[in-house]
C-alpha positions in Angstrom: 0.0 0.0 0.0 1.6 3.4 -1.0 1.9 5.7 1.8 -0.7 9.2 2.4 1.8 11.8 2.8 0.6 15.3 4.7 2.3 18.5 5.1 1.2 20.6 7.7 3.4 24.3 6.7 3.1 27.7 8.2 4.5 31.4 7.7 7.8 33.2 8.7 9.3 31.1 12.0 12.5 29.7 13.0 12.9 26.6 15.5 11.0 28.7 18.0 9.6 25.6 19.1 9.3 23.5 22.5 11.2 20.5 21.2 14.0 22.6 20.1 15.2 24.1 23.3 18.8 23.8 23.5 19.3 23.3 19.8 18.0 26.6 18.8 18.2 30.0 20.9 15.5 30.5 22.7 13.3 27.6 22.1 12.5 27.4 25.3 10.2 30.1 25.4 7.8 28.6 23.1 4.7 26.6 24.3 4.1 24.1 21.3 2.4 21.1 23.2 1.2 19.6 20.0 3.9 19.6 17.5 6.4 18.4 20.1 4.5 15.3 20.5 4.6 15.3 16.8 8.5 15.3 17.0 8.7 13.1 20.5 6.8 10.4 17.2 8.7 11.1 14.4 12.2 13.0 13.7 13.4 16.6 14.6 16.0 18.3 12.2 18.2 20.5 14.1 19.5 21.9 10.8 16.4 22.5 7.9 17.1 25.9 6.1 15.0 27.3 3.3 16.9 28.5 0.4 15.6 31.8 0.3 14.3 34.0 3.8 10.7 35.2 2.1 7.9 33.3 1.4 7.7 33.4 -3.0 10.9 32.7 -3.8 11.2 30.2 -1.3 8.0 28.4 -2.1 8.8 28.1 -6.3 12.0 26.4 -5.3 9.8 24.0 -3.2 7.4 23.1 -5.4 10.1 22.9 -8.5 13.0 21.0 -7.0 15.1 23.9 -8.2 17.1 27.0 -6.9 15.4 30.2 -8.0 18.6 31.6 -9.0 18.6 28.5 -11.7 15.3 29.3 -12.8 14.6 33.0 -12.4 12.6 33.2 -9.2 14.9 34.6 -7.1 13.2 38.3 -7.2 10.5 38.6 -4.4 6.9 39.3 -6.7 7.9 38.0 -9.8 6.6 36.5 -12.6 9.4 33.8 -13.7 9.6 31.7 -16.9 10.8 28.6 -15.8 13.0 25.9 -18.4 10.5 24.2 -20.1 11.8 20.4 -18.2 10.7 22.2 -14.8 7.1 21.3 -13.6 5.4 21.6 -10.1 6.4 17.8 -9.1 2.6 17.2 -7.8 2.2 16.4 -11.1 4.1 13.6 -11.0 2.3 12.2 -7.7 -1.3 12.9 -9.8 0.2 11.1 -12.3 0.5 7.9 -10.1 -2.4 8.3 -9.0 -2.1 10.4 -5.6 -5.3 13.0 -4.8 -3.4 15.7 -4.6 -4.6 19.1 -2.3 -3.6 22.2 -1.1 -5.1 24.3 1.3 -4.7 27.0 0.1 -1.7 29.6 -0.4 0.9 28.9 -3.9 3.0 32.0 -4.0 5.5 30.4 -6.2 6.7 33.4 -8.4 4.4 32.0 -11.3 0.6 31.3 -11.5 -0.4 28.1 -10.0 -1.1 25.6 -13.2 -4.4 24.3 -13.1 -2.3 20.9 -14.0 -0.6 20.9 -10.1 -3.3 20.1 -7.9 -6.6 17.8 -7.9 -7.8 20.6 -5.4 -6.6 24.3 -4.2 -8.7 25.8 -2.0 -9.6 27.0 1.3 -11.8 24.0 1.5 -9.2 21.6 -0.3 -8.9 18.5 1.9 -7.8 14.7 1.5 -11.2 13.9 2.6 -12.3 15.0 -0.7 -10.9 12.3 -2.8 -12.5 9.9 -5.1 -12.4 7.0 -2.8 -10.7 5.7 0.2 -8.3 3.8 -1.4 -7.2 6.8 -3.4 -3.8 7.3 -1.4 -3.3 11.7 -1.0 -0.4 14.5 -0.6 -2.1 17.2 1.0 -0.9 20.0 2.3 -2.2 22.7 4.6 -0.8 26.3 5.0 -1.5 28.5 8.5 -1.2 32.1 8.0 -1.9 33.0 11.5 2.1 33.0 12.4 2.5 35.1 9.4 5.0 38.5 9.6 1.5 40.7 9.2 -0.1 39.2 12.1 2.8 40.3 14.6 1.4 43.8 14.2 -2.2 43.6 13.7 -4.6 45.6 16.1 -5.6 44.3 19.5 -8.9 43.0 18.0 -7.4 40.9 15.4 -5.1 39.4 17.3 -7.5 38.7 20.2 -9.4 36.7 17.6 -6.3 35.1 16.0 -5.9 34.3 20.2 -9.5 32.8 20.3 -8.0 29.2 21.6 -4.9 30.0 23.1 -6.2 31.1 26.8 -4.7 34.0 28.7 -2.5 31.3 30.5 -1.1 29.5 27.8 0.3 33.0 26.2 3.9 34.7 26.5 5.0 37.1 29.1 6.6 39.8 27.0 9.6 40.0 29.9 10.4 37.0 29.2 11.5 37.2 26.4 14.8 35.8 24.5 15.6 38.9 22.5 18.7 39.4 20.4 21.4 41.0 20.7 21.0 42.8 17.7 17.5 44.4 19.0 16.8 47.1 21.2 15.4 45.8 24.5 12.2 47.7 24.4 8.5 47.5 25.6 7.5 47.9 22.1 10.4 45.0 20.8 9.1 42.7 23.5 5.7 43.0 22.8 6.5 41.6 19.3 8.2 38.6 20.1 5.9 37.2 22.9 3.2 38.0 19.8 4.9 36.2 17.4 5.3 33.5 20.4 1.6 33.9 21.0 0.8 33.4 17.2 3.3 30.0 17.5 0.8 28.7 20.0 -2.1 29.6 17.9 -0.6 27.8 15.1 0.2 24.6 16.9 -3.5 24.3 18.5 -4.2 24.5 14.6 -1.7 21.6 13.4 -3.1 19.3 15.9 -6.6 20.0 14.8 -5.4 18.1 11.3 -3.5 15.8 12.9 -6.6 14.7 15.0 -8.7 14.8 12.1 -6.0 11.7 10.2 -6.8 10.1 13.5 -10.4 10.0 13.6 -10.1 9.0 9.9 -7.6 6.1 10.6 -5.3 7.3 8.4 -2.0 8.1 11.2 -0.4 4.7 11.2 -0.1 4.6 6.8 0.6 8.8 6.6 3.7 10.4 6.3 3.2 13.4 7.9 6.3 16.2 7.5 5.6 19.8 9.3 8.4 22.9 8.3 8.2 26.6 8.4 8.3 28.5 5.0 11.5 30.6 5.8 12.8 32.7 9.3 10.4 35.1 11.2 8.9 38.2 10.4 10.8 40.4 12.1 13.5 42.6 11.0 17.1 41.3 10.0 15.3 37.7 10.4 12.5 37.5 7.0 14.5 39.1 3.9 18.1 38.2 5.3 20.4 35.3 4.9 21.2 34.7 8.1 19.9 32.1 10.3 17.6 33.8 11.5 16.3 34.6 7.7 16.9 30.6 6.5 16.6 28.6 9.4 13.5 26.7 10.0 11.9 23.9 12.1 11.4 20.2 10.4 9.6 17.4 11.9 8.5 14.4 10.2 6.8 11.3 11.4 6.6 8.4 9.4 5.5 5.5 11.6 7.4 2.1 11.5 10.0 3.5 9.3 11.3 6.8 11.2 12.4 5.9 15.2 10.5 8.2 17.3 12.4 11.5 19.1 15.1 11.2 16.6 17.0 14.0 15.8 18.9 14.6 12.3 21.6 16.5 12.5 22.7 16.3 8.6 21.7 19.6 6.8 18.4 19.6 4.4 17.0 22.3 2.4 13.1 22.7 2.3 13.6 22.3 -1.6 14.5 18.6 -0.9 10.8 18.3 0.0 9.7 17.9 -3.1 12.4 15.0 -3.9 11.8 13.8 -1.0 8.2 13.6 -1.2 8.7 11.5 -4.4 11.4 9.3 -3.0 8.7 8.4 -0.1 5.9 7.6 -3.0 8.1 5.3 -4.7 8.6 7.8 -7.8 11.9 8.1 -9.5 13.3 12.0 -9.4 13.3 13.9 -12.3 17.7 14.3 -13.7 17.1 18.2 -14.1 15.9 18.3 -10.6 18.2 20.1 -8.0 16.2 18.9 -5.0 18.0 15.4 -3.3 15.5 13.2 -0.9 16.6 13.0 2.9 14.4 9.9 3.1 14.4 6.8 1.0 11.4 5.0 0.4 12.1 2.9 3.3 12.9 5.2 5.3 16.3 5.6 5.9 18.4 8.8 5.4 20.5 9.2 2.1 23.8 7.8 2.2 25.8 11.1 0.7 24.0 14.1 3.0 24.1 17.3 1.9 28.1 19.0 3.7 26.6 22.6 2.5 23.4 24.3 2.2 22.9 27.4 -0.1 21.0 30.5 0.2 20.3 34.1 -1.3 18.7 37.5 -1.2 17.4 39.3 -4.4 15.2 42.1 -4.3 12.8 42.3 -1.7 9.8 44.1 -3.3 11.2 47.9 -3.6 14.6 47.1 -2.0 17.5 45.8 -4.5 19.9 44.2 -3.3 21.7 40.1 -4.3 23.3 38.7 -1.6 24.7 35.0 -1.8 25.2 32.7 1.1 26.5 29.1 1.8 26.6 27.4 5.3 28.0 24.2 6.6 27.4 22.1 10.1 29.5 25.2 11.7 30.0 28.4 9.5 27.7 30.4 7.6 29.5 32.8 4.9 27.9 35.9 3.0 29.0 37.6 -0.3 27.5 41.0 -0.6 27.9 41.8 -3.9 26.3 45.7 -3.1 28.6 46.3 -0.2 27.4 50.1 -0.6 23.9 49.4 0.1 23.0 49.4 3.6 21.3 46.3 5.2 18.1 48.2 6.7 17.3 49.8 3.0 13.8 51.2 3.2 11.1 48.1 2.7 7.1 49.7 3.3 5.9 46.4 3.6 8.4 45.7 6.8 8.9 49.2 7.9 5.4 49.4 9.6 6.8 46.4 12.3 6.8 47.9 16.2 10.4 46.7 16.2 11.5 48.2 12.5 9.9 51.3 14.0 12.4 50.7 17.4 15.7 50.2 15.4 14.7 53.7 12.8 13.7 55.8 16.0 16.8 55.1 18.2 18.9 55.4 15.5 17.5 58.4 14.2 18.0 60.0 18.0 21.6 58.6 17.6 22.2 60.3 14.8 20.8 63.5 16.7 23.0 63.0 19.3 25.9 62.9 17.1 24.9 66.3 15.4 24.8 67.9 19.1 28.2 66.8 19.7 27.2 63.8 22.3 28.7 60.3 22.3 25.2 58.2 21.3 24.5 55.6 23.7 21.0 54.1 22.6 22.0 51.0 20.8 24.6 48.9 21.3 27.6 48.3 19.1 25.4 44.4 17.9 22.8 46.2 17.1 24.0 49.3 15.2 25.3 46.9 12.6 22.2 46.3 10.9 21.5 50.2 10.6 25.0 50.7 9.2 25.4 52.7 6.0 27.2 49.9 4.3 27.9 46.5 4.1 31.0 44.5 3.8 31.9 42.5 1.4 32.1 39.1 3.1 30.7 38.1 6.1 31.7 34.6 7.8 29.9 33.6 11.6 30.9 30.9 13.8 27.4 29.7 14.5 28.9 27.2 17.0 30.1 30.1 19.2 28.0 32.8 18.0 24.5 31.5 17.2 23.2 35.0 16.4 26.3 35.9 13.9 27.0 39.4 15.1 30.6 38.6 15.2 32.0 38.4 11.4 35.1 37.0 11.3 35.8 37.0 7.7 39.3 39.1 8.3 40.4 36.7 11.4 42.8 35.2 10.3 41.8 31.8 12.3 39.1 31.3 10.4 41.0 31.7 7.2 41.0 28.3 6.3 36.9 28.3 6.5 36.5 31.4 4.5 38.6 30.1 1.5 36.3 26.5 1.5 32.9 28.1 1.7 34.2 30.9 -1.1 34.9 28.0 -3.1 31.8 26.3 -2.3 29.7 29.2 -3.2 32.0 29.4 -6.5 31.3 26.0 -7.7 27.9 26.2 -6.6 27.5 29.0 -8.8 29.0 27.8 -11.8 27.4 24.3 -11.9 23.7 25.4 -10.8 23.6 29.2 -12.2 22.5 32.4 -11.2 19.9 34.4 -13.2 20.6 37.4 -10.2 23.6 38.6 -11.7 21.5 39.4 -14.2 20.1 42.5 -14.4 16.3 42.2 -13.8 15.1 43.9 -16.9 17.1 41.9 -19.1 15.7 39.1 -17.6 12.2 40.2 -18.2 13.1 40.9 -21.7 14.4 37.7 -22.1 11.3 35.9 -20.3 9.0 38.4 -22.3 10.5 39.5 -25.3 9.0 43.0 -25.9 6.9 42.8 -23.0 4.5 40.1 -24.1 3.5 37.2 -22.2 4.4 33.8 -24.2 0.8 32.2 -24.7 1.0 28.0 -24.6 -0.4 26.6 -27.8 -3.5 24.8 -27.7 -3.2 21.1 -27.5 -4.0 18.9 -30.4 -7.1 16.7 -30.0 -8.1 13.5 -31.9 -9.7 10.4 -31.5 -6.8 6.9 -31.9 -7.8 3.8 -33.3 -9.1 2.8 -29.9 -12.0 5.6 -29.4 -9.9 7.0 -26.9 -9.1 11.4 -26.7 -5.3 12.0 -27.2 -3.8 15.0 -26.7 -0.6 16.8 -27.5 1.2 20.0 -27.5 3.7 21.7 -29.5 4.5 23.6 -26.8 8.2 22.3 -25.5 7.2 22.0 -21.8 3.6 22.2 -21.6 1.2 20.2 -19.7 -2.2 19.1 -20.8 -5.1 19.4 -18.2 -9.1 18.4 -19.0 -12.4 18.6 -17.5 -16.2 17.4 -17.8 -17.0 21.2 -16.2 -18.4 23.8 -18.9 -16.8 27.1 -19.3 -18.3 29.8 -17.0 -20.3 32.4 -18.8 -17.8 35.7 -18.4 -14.4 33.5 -18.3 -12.3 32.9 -15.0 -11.2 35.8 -12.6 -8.4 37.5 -13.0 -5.6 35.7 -10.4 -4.2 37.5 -7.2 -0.5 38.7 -7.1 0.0 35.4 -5.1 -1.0 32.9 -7.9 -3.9 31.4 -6.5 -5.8 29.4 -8.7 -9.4 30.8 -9.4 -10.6 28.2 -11.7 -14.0 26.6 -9.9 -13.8 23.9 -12.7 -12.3 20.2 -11.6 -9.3 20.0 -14.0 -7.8 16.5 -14.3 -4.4 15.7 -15.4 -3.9 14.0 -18.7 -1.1 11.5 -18.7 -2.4 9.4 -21.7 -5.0 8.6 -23.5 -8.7 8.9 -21.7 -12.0 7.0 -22.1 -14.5 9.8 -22.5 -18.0 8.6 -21.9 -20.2 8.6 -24.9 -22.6 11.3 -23.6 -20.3 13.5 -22.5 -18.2 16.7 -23.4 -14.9 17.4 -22.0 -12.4 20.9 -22.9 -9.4 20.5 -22.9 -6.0 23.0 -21.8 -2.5 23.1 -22.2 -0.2 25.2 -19.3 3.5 26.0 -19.3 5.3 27.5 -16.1 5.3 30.8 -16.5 3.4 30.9 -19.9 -0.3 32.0 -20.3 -2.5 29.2 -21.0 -3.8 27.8 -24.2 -7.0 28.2 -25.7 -9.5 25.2 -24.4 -10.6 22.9 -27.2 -13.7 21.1 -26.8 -14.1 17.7 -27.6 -18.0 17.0 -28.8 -20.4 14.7 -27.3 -20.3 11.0 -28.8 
C-alpha cells in the first residue's frame, strides 16, 4: 500500500519551538504542546534551512525541485519563466495516482497551473478524494504566524488568540531577545506576539492531525511539518542569516522513522519535493536540484548534503543580491552591493513595532551625534544592521555565535573556513547558475521579449484507433489538463499577485489517453510555467 503523505506548513518562523530548546536560541520560550509530540513520534531536524528567507521565492523552489537563481525566481513578486523540463512535481504524484490538495496559499513566483493540484482551495482536503483507497499528498498552509499578524490591532489578534487562553500566552519580559535588538516594551511585545501566534498555530496543526486520526489514516501517513523561511521580524525574513533561513522540520513516518530522533545532517526545504517522491516510490526527475533526505524505506540518504545554499534578491522595492553558503559550523555571506545598507527602506516591513524601534533610536543617535554627544541608545550588535554599508564578506561561527554578530571574515583563524565556503559558493554558482547577476530587466526581456506574455499553444485533440481522446502539445514543456466542467459564462477571474488558482472547474491531469463517456463533453487545456494558457478545445459529445 503506498503511503498518504501530509504536510502541515506555516508562515515566517524559525525553531522557536518547545522541542528545540537547547538546539536553537530561545526555544525554550515557546509553548508548542502539539507539535512536540509530533517530534517526541517522528524525527526533529536541528539543521532545515529554506533556500531563500521570504515566502515566494522560497516556495517556487519547493514546489520545483530547483534553486530560484537556476530558474529565475529569485526576485521577491515576480513572474518567472521557468526551463521548459521544470514542472510543479505534484504532477508527477497525480500522475501515479495520488489526490493531490492544497489548502490554500501557492505564492511560487508564477501562476499556480491548473495541472498541479486535484484541489486548491480553502476548502481543499484529502477527505475530498475519489475514494478511500485513493492514497493523497495534502498540504495545509497556516497564516496565523505570518509576519502581518505580529502587528495587527488588539482585535485581530484577540481573535487570531480565540483558543490560546490567557494562561497559555507569552510574558513579554520573558522574552529571549537578540542582541542585535533594542530591549524595548515595544520589541518585547512583538516577540511574545509572534510567540503567542506560534501557540495559535500549533493548536491548529493538531486539529489536522486529529482529524487523520479519527479518519484512521496516522499509522499509513507520512506526515512532515516545516516553516516557509525565518520570522517576520526585522534582519530575520529578507536576510540570509539564520535567522532569515533557518526553519523547524519534523516528520513522522510510523514504523520507518524511530521516534524522538533528531537529524543532525543539513536539508533544504527544496529537498521536500524530492523527498516527497522518493517516499511515494517515484523516481526523481535528472534536471531536478532537490536530493530526498528519506528513501522510500525510510532511511536517510547515504551522501548528506556538507553545505546548504542561500540568497537574497530584491525584496519588493529594496534591490539588493546577496549569496550565502553554510556548513554544520560556518555560515558565509557575499555581498555583492557592499554600498547598500542592510536596513534599506522596505514599506511592507517598515510598519513592524520593532523596524519602527531600530529607525527611531537610530534616528535619536544620529541627533545626538549632530549635538556633539557620544550616542548611547543601541549597542555596538545592534548598530550593525543600521550601518550605512555592508561588507563585502561576512563569515559567523554559529557554533560560538549563534546569532552571527561577530563576522570573522578578516580573522585570520578562520581563514581556512572562508577560503572552502568561497569555493563552495563558486562552484555552486557555476554548476547550478544564477539568473541574479542578471540584471532584472534583461531578464524580463528575455522571459518576455518585448513585454508580451508567451501564450501556450493549444493542444492537439483526436480520437486513436481505440475511441480514446489524445492529446498533444507543440508547446516544449507544456502540460495538458481536461475537464467534464463547462466554461463559465464571463471566463475565469483575474488571479491575485500570489497565484492562487481561481478556476471553480475540476481540471484532471492528462497522462495518456482517456476514455470519454459517450454522452459526454470534456475541454481540454494546455499550461506551461510561466506561460499564459492555451486556448481550451472542446471535444464533442459522442
Amino acid at each position: 500500500m503506498r503511503p498518504n503523505i501530509l504536510w502541515i506548513s506555516c508562515e515566517d518562523i524559525n525553531p522557536d519551538i518547545g522541542c528545540y530548546a537547547g538546539v536553537y536560541p530561545g526555544a525554550e520560550y515557546a509553548r508548542t504542546p502539539n507539535l512536540d509530540r509530533l517530534a517526541a513520534e517522528g524525527a526533529r531536524f536541528d539543521l532545515a534551512f529554506a533556500v531563500s528567507p521570504v515566502c515566494a521565492p522560497c516556495r517556487s523552489s519547493i514546489i520545483t525541485g530547483m534553486y530560484p537563481t537556476s530558474i529565475g525566481t529569485m526576485h521577491m513578486r515576480s513572474r518567472g519563466v521557468p526551463p521548459p523540463e521544470v514542472r510543479c512535481f505534484t504532477e508527477y504524484l497525480r500522475e501515479a495516482g495520488y489526490y493531490c490538495t492544497n489548502n490554500a496559499k501557492t505564492d511560487y513566483n508564477f501562476e499556480a497551473p491548473i495541472t498541479a493540484w486535484d484541489e486548491s482551495s480553502n476548502q481543499a482536503h484529502w477527505r475530498n478524494r475519489p475514494s478511500p483507497e485513493t492514497p493523497f499528498f495534502a498540504v495545509f498552509n497556516f497564516l496565523v504566524t505570518h509576519e502581518s499578524q505580529i502587528r495587527v490591532p488588539d482585535d485581530v489578534y484577540e481573535r487570531n488568540m480565540r483558543d490560546v487562553p490567557p494562561s497559555e500566552r507569552h510574558d513579554p519580559a520573558k522574552a529571549p531577545i537578540p542582541p542585535y535588538y533594542p530591549d524595548t516594551p515595544a520589541v518585547r511585545k512583538d516577540w511574545a506576539r509572534y510567540s503567542d501566534n506560534i501557540t495559535a498555530m500549533d493548536k491548529q496543526a493538531a486539529a489536522i492531525l486529529r482529524q487523520l486520526e479519527e479518519d484512521g489514516l496516522a499509522k499509513n501517513t507520512v506526515v512532515f511539518f516545516w516553516g516557509d523561511h525565518g520570522r517576520g521580524l526585522p534582519r530575520a525574513k529578507r536576510w540570509p542569516y539564520d535567522s532569515g533561513l533557518r526553519v523547524p522540520l519534523i516528520v513522522r513516518w510510523p514504523g520507518k522513522v524511530e521516534p524522538g530522533s533528531a537529524r543532525r545532517d543539513l536539508v533544504t526545504l527544496m529537498d521536500l519535493s524530492a523527498t516527497t517522491l522518493s517516499i511515494a516510490g517515484l523516481p526523481i526527475p535528472k534536471h531536478m536540484q532537490a536530493r530526498p533526505f528519506y528513501t522510500n524505506d525510510g532511511k536517510a540518504p547515504a551522501r548528506p548534503r556538507t553545505v546548504v545554499f542561500g540568497h537574497r534578491d530584491r525584496m519588493d522595492e529594496q534591490c539588493d543580491t546577496v549569496r550565502t553558503v553554510r556548513d554544520a559550523r560556518y555560515r558565509y555571506i557575499r555581498n555583492l552591493h557592499p554600498d547598500r545598507p542592510y536596513a534599506q527602506h522596505n514599506a511592507y516591513g517598515e510598519v513592524t513595532p520593532t523596524m519602527q524601534e531600530l529607525r527611531r533610536l537610530h534616528a535619536e543617535e544620529a541627533a545626538a551625534v549632530g549635538r556633539g554627544e557620544t550616542p548611547r541608545l543601541l549597542t555596538a550588535d545592534q548598530r550593525l544592521f543600521m550601518a550605512p554599508a555592508k561588507p563585502r564578506e561576512e563569515l559567523y561561527d554559529l557554533e560560538n555565535d549563534p546569532h552571527e554578530v561577530r563576522n570573522l571574515a578578516n580573522d585570520p583563524a578562520h581563514a581556512s573556513a572562508l577560503r572552502r565556503l568561497r569555493r563552495e559558493l563558486d562552484r555552486w554558482q557555476r554548476e547550478c547558475g544564477d539568473l541574479g547577476l542578471m540584471p532584472e530587466e534583461e531578464l524580463i526581456e528575455r522571459f518576455r521579449p518585448g513585454g508580451q506574455w508567451q501564450v501556450t499553444a493549444p493542444p492537439i485533440v483526436r480520437r486513436d484507433e481505440r475511441g480514446r481522446t489524445v492529446a498533444t502539445c507543440p508547446t516544449p514543456g507544456a502540460s495538458i489538463a481536461y475537464t467534464f466542467d463547462a466554461p463559465t459564462q464571463g471566463g475565469e477571474p483575474p488571479r491575485p499577485p500570489t497565484g492562487e488558482p481561481t478556476s471553480s472547474r475540476r481540471w484532471h491531469l492528462y497522462a495518456g489517453p482517456v476514455q470519454i463517456p459517450h454522452d459526454a463533453r470534456a475541454w481540454f487545456r494546455a499550461c506551461r510555467l510561466g506561460y499564459r494558457d492555451s486556448a481550451e478545445v472542446e471535444t464533442p459529445a459522442g
